[in-house]
MARDO-247549 format. One line per 4 residues: number of its first residue (from 1); for each residue y, z, x of N, C-alpha, C. Coordinates in steps of 0.001 Angstrom, whole numbers, plus 500000, padded with zeros to 6 digits. Last residue first. Layout:
<atoms>
NUM> Y/Z/X/Y/Z/X/Y/Z/X | ...
</atoms>
This chain:
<atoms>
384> 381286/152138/697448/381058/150694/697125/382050/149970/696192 | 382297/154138/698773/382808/153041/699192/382197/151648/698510 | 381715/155898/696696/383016/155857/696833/383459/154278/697520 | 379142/156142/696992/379709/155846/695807/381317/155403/695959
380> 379215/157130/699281/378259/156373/699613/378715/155089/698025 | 380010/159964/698941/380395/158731/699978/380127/157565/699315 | 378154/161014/697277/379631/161021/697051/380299/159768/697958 | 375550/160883/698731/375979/159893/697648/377406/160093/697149
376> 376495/162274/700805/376084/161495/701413/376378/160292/699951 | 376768/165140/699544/377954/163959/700040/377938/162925/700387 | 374311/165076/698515/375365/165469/697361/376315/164600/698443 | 372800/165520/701058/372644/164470/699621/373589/164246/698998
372> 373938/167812/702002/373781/166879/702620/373670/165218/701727 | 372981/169996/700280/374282/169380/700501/374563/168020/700894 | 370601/170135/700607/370636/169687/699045/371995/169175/699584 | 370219/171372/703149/369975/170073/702816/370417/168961/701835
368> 371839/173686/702745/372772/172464/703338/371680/171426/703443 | 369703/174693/701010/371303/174415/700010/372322/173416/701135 | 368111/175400/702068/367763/174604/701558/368855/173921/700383 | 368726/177659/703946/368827/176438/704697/368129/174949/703425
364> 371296/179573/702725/370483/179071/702457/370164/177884/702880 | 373198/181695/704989/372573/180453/703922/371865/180557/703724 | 374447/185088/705767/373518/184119/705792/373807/182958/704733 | 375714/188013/707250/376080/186710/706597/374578/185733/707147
360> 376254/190444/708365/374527/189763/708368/374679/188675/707273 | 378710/191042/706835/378085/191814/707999/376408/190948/707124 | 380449/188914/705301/380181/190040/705057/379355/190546/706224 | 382574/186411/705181/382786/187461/705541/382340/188345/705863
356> 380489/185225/702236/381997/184958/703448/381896/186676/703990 | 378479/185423/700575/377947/186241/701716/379636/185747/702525 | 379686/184906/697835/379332/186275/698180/379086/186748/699738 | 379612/181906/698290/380800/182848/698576/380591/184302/698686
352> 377091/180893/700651/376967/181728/699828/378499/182034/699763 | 377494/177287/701786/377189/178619/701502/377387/179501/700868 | 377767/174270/700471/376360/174984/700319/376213/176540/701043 | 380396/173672/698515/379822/173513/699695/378841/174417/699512
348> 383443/171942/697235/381789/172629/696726/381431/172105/698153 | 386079/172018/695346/385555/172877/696407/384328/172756/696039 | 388353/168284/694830/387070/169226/694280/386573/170575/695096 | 390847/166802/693551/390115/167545/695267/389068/168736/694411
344> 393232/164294/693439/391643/165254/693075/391143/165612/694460 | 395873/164293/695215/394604/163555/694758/393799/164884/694305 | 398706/164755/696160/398207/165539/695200/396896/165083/694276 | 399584/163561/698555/399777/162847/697430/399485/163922/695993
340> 398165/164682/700602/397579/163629/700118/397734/162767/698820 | 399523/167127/701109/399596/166187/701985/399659/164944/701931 | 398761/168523/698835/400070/167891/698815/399923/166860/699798 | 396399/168772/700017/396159/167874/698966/397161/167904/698518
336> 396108/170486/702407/396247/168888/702513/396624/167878/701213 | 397174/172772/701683/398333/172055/702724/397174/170803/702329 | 394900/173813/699979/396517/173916/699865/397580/173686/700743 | 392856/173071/701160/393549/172150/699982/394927/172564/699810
332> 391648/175287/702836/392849/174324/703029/393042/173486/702293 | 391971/177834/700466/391452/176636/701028/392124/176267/701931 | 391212/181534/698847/392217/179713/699551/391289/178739/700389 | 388912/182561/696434/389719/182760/698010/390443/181234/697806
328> 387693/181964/694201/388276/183344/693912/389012/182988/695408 | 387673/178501/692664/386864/179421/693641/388124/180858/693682 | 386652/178110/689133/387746/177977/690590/387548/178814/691320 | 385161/175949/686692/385462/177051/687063/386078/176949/688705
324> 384272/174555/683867/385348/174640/684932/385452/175857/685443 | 380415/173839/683972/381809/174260/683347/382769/174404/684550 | 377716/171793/684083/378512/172176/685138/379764/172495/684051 | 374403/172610/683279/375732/172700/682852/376659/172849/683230
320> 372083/172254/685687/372342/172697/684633/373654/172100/684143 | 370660/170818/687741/369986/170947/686502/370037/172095/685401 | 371487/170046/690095/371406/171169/689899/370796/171560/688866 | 371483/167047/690196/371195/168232/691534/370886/169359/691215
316> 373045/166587/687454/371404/166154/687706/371297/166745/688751 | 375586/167728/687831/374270/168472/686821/373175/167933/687271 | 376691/166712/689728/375974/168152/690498/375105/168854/689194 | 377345/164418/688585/376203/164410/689913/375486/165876/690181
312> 378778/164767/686652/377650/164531/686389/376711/164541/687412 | 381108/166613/688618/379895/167055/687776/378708/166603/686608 | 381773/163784/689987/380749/164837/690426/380328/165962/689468 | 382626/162386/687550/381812/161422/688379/381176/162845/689162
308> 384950/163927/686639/383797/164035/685759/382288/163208/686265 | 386316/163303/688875/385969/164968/689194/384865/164888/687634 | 387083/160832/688081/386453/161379/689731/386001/162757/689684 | 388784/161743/686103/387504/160546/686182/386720/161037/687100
304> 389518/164443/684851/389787/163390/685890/388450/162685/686151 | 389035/166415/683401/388499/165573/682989/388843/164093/683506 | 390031/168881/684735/388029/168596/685007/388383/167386/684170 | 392634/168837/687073/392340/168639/685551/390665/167910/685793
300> 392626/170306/689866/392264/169545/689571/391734/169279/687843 | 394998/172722/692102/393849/173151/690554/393969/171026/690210 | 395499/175091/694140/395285/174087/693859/394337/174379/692634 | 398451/177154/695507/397095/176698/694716/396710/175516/694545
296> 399670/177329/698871/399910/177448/697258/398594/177169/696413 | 400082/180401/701111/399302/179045/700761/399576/178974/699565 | 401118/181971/703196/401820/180978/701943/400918/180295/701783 | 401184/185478/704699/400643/184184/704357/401192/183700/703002
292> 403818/186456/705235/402533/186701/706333/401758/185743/706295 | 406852/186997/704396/405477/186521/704021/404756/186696/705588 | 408964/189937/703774/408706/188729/704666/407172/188121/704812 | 411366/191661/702584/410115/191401/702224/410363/189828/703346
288> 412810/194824/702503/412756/193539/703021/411503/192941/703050 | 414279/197481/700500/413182/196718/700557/413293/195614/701388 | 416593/197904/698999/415994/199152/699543/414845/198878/700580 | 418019/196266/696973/418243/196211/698649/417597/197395/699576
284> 414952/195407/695111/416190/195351/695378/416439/196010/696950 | 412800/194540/693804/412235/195851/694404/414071/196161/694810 | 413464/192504/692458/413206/193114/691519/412660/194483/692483 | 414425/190499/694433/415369/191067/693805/414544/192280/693099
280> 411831/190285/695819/412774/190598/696164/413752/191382/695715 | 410397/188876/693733/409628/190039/693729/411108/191309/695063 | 411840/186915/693158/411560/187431/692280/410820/189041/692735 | 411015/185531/696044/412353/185953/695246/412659/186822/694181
276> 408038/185264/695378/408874/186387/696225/409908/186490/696307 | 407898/183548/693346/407533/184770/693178/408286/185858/694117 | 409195/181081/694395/409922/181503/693389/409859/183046/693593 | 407449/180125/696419/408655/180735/697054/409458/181789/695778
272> 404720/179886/695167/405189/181446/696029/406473/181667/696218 | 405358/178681/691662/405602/178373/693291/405666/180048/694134 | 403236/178303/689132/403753/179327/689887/404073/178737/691084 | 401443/176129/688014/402614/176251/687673/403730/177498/688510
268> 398742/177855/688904/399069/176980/688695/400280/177150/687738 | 398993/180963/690208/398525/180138/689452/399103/178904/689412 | 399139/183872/692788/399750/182722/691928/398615/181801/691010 | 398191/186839/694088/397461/185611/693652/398674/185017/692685
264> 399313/188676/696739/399827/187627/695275/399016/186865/695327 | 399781/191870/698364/398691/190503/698192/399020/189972/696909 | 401213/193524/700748/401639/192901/698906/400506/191757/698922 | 402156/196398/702429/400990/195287/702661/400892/194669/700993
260> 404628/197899/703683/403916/197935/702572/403578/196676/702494 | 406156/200557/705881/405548/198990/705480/404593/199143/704809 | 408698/202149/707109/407727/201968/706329/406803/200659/705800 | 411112/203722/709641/410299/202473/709253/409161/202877/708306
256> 411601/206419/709908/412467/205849/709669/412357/204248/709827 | 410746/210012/708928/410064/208454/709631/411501/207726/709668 | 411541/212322/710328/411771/211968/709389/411350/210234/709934 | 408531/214470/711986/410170/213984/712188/410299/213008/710741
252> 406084/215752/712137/407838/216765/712017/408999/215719/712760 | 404203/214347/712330/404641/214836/711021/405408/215384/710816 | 405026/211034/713704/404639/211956/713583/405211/212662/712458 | 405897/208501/712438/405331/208154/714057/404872/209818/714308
248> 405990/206276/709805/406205/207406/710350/404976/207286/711549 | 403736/204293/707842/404839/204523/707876/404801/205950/708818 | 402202/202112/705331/402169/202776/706678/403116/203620/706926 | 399924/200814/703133/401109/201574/703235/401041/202612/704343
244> 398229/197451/701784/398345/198928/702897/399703/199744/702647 | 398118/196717/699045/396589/196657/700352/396835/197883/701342 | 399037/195722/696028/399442/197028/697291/397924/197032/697831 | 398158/193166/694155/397885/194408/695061/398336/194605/695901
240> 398428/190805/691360/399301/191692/692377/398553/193079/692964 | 397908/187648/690381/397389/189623/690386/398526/189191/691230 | 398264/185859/687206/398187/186259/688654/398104/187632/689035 | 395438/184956/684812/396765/185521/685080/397181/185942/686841
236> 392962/182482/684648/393574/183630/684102/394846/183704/684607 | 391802/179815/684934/392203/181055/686380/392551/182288/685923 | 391932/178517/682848/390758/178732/683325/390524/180148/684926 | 394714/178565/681661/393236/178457/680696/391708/179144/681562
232> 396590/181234/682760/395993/179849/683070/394838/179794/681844 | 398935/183076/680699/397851/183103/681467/397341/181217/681878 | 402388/183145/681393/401295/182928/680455/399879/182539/681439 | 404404/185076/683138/404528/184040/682585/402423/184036/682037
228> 405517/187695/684323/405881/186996/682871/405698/185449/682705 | 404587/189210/685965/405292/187975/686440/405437/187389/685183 | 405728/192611/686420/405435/191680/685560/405577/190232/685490 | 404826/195947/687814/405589/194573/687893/404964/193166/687180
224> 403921/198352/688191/404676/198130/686761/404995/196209/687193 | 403633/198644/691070/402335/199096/690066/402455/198567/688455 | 405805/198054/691847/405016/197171/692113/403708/197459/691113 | 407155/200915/691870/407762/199909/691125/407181/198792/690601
220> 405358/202310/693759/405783/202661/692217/405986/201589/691462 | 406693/201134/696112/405078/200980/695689/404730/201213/693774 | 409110/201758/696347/408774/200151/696048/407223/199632/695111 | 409258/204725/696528/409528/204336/694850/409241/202674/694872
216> 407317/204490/698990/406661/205079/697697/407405/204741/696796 | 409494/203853/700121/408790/202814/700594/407572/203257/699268 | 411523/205405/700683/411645/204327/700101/410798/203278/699766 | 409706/207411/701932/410119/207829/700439/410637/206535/699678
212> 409804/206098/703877/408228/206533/703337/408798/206640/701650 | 412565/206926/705438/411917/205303/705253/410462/205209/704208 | 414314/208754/704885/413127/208788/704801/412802/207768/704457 | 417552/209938/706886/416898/208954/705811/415301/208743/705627
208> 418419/213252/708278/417666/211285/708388/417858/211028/707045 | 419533/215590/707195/420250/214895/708716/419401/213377/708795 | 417530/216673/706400/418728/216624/705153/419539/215292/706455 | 415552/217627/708097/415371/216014/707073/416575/215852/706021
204> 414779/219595/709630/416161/219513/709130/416400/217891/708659 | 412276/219638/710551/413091/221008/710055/414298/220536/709544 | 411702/216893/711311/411147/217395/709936/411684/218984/709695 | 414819/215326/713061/413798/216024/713024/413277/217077/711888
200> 414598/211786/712203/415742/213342/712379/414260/214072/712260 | 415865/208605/711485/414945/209697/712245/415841/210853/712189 | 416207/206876/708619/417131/207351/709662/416079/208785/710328 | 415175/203333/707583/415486/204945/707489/416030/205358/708567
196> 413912/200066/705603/414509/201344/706955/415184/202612/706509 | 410985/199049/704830/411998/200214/704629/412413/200528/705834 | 408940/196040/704051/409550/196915/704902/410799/197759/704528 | 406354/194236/702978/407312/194939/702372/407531/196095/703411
192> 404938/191435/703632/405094/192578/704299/406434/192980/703597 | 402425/189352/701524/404049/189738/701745/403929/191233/702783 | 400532/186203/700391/400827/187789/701527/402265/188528/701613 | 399551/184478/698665/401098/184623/699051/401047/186535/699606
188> 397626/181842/697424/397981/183340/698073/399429/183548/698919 | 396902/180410/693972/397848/180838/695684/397573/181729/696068 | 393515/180239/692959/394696/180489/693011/395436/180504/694161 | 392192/176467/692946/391873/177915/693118/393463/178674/693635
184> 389649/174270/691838/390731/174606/692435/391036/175903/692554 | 387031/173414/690663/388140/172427/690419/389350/173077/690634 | 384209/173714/692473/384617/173946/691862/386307/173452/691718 | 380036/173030/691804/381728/172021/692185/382605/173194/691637
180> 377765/173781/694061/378340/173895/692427/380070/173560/692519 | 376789/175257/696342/376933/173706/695960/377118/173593/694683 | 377756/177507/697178/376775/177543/696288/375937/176189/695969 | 380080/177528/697719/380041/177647/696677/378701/177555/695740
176> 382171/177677/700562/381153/177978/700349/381001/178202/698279 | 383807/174356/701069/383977/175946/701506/382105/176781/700735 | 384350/171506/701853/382928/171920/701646/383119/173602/702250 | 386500/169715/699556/386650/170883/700799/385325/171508/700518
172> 387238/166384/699182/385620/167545/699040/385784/168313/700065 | 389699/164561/698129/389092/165477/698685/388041/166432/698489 | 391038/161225/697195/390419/162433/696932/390058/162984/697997 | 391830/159256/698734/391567/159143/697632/391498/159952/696240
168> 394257/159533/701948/392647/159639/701416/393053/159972/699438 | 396369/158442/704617/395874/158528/703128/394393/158672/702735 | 396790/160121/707506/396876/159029/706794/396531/159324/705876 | 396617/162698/709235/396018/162600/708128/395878/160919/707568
164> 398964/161352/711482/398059/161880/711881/396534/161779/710625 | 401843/160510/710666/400327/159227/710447/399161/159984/710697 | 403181/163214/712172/403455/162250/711589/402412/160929/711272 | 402111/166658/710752/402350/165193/712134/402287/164044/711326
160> 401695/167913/709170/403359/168087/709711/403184/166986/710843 | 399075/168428/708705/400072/167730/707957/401575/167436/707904 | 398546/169638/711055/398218/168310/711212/399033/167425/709823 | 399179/172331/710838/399971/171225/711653/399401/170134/711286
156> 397795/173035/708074/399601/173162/707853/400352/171947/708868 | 395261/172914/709293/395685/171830/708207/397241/171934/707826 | 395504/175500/711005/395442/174113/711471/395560/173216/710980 | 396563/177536/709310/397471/176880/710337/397078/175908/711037
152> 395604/178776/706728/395622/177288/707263/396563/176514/707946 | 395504/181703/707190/396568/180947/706422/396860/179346/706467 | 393275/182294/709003/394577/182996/709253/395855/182794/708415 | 391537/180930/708551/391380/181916/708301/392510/182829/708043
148> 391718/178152/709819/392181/178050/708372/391647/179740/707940 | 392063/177765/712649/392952/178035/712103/392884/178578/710766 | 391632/174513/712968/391340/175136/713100/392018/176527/712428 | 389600/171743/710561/390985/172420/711382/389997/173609/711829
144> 388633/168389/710386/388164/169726/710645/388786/170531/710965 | 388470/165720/708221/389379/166579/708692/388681/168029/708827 | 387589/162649/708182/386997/163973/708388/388478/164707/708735 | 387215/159712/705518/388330/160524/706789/387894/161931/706493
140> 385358/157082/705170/386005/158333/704608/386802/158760/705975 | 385634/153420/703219/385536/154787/704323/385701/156144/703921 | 386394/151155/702181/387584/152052/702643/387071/152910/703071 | 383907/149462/703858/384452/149816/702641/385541/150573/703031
136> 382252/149660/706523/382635/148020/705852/383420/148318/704029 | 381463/152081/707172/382544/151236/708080/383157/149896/707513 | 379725/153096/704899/380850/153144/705367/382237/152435/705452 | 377237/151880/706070/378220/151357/704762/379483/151858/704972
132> 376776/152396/708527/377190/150985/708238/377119/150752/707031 | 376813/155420/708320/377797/154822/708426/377958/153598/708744 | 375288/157289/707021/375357/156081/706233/376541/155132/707252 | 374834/159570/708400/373662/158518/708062/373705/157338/707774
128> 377842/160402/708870/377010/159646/710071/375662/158669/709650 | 377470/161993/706395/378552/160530/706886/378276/159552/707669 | 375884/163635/706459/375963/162495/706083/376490/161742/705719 | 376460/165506/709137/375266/164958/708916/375493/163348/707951
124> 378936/165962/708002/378826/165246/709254/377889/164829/709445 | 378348/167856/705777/379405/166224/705536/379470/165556/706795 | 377178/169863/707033/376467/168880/706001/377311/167713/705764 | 378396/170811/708774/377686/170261/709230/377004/169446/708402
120> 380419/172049/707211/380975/170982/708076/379651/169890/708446 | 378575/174027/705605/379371/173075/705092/380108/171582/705808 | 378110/175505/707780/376933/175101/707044/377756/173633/706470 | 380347/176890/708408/379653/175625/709060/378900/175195/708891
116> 382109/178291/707541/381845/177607/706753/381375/176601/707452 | 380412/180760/705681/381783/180404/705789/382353/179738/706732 | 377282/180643/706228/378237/180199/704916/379491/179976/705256 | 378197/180999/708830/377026/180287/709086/377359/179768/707299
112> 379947/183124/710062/380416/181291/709774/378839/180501/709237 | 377433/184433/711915/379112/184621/711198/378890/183196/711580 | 374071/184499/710787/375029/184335/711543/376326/184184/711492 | 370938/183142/709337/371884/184465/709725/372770/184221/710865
108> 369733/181168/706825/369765/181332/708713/371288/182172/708470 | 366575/181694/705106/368182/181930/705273/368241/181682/706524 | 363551/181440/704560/364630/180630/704390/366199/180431/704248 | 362721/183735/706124/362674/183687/704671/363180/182785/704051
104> 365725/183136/708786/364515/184542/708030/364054/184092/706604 | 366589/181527/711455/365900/181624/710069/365017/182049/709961 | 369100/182525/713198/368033/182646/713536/367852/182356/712133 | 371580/182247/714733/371628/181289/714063/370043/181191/713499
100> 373077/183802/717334/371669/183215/717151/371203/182104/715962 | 375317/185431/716414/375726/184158/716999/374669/183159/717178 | 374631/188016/716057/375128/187176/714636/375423/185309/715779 | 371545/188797/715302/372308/188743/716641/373379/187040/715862
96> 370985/191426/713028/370739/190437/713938/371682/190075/714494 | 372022/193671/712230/370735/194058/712377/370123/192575/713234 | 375603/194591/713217/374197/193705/712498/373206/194045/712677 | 377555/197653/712510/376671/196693/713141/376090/195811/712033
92> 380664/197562/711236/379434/197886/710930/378450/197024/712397 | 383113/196338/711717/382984/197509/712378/381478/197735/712447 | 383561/192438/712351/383993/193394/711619/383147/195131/712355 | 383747/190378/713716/382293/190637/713061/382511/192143/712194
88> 386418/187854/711976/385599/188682/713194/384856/189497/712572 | 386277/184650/710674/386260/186221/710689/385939/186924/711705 | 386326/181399/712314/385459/182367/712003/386378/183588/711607 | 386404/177977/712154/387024/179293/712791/386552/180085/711213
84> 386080/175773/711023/385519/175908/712504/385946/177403/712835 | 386767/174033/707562/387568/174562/709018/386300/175114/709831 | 386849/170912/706210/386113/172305/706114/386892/172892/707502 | 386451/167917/703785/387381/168621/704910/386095/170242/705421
80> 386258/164523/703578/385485/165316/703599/386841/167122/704363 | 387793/162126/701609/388138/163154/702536/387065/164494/702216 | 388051/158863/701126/387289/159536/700578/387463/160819/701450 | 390656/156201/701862/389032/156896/701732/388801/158007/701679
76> 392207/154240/699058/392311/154890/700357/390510/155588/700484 | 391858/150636/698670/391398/151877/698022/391298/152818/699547 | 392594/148546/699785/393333/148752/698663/392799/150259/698041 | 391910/148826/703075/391572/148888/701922/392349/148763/701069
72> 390560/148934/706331/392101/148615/705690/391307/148236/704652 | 387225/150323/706597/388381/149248/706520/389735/149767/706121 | 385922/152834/708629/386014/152025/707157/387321/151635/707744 | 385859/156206/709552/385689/155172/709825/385592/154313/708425
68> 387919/159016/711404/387527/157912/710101/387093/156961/710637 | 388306/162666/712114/387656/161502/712118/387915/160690/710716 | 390175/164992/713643/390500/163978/712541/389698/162676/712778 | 390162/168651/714261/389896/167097/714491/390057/166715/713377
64> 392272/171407/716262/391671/170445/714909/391069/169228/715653 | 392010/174062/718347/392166/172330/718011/391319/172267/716724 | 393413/175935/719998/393209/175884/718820/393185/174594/718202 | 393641/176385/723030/392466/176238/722463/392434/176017/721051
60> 397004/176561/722443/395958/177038/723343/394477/176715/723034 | 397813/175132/719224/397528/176127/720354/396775/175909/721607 | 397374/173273/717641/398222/174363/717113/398981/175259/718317 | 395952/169949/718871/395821/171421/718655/397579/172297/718543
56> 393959/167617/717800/394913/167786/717245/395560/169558/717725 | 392374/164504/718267/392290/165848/718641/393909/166343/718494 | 390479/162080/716636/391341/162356/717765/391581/163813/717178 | 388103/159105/716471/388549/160392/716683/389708/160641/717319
52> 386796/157157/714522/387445/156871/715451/388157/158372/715717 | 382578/156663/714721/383845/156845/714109/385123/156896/715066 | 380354/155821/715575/381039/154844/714919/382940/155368/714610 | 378643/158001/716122/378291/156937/715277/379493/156084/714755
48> 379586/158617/718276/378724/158431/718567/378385/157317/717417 | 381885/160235/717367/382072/158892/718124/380904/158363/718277 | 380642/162536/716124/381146/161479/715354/381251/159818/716039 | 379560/163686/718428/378644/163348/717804/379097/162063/716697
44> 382303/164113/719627/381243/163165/720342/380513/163086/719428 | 382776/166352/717537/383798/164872/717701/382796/163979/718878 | 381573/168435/717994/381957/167497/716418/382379/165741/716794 | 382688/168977/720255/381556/168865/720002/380968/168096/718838
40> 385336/170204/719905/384659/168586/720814/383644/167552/720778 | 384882/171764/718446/385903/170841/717806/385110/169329/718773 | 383850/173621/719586/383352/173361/718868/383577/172044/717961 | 385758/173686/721632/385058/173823/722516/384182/172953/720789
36> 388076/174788/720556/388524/173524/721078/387008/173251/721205 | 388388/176883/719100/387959/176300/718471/387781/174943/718950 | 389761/179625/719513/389495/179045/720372/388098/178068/720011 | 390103/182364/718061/390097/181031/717397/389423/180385/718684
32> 390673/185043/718510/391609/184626/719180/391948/183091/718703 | 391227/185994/715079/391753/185895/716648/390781/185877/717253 | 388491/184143/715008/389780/184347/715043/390680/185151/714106 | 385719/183094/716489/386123/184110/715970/387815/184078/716253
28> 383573/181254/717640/384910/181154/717106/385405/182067/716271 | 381415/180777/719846/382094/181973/719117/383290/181593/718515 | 378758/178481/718826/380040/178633/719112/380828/179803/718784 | 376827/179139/716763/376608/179293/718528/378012/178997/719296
24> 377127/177233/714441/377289/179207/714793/377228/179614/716223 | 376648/175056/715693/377972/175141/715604/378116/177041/715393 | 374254/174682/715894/374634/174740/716832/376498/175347/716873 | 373338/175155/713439/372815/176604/714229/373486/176131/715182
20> 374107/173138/712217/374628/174096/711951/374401/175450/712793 | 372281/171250/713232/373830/170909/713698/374378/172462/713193 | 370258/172117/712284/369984/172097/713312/371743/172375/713763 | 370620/170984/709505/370464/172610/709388/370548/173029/711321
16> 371069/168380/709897/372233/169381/709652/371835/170608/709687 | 369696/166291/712318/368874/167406/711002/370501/168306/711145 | 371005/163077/711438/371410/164144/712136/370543/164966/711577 | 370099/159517/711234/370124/160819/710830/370104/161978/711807
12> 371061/156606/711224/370943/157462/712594/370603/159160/711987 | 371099/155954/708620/371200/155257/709633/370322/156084/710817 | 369674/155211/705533/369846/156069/706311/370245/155582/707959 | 370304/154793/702107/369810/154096/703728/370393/155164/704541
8> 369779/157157/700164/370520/156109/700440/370366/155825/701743 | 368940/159145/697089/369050/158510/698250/369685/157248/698832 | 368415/162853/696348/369810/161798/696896/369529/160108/697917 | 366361/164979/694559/366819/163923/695829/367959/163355/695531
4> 365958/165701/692237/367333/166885/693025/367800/165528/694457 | 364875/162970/691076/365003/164721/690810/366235/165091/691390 | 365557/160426/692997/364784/160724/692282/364872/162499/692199 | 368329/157836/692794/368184/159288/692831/366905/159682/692109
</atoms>
């Protein structure tokens, strides 16, 4: 390693910033997802160098992939992950043409372009470089879902199939971070809070039930609610936000459905199923609560060997002081890395978390180079 460089034989090299403009060029926006088309695409380039592929779908067009290459080992291999499916472009216009993949100033502009195909394309880039080391060590295993916007319904199926995942060592979910490692991150646990009521018409509301009114003392209640348990060292405490509150079909009748939108960040040591029991009883029989999204957390102790092996790597890359810190959104770590036994699993990938999501989303095309290095010697370490 000379400075920020990374090096290591190179086989067949991919330009990843290239692979990445190709993969924004895929609409994968979900809903609807339709991720088969981009998924394929991944997957010839993998076969190409060696690896052994197969195709995994949820849905209609909603396909995962699962590449590996490397030996039967005493040491499992090394798991690159990232998902293929996109946000939609939301209300605002762009000022560019978000599917173009165009570089301004050294950013390339485009949905998914940070969130998160910058990232796929950098652990495919250099996996592929190296892969006659690789193939002759325990290897690594690609996992690309689809799905993972919506509550990681493509890493939920593939960990529900049977040999599909097989065993890996550890995990590098390349979500967007900047390329700065981070060591896990709170649950999310979505809830739809529902009220029934009795219609009647708004002159004479003594004759219904007011589904709204039940649905304001839940909201009340939720503003006061206390998960009583002790803060994380490094995540802090879990939230709780009221997002939406709906209710009633016009203004002169007595509604008689209400719904109330519950966002839960959990922590480590917190199970969702517990919380929403808890959050059940404590709104009581006035209330029906039914999840939307479950993902649980993940959190990696920083002084795990393997996880003190990349932030010595990402201080010399980066050339500062790597501290513990956890990404603010979900992963799919939270279906694979039960999946996987509960291995170290690190988040660091080269787009912007600030720019996920946002209208005229961009990278930095000099952060999926730097990426590119960073996994290429993560690999590359792993299998020797």
């Amino acid at each position: 390693m000379v400075g920020n460089k990374i090096d290591a034989p190179i086989d067949a090299p991919i330009d990843a910033v290239e692979l990445t403009r190709q993969l924004v060029q895929f609409n994968t926006i979900n809903p609807p997802g339709n991720e088969q088309a981009c998924a394929e695409h991944l997957g010839s380039i993998l076969e190409q160098s060696g690896f052994r592929v197969s195709y995994h779908a949820f849905g209609p067009g909603r396909t995962s992939l699962v590449a590996r290459i490397g030996e039967e080992s005493e040491r499992s291999p090394l798991c690159f992950t990232g998902h293929i499916d996109t946000v939609p472009l939301g209300h605002k216009d762009w000022s560019v043409d978000p599917f173009a993949a165009d570089i301004v100033d050294g950013k390339m502009f485009g949905r998914g372009t940070s969130d998160m195909k910058s990232g796929v394309a950098a652990f495919v880039a250099a996996v592929t470089s190296i892969a006659s080391i690789l193939e002759k060590g325990p290897g690594v295993v690609l996992v690309i879902t689809a799905g993972e916007e919506t509550g990681c319904e493509g890493a939920f199926h593939l960990a529900e199939l049977d040999g599909v995942l097989g065993s890996a060592g550890a995990i590098v979910v390349a979500e967007p971070t900047s390329n700065y490692p981070f060591v896990g991150h709170k649950g999310a646990l979505w809830l739809k809070a529902h009220t029934d009521g009795v219609t009647a018409h708004g002159s004479m509301p003594e004759f219904g039930v007011n589904a709204i009114y039940k649905a304001a003392r839940a909201v009340s209640k939720l503003e006061d609610f206390d998960f009583n348990v002790a803060r994380h060292d490094v995540m802090g405490g879990p939230t709780l936000n009221v997002g939406t509150l709906q209710g009633g079909l016009n203004v002169n009748s007595v509604p008689d459905y209400a719904e109330v939108g519950i966002d839960v960040r959990t922590i480590p040591g917190q199970k969702n199923a517990d919380v929403a029991d808890h959050l059940a009883t404590y709104l009581g029989d006035e209330v029906t609560i039914q999840p939307i999204v479950n993902v649980e957390g993940v959190w990696t102790n920083p002084g795990d060997d393997w996880m003190q092996e990349v932030f010595g790597l990402m201080e010399s890359v980066l050339n500062e002081p790597i501290t513990s810190q956890t990404a603010s959104y979900f992963t799919d770590a939270s279906a694979l890395t039960p999946a996987y036994g509960g291995v170290p699993t690190v988040i660091l990938g080269p787009g912007e978390a600030s720019m996920a999501h946002q209208t005229d989303e961009y990278c930095f095309v000099s952060r999926i180079e730097q990426a590119v290095g960073v996994y290429r010697e993560l690999a590359k370490r792993w299998s020797l």
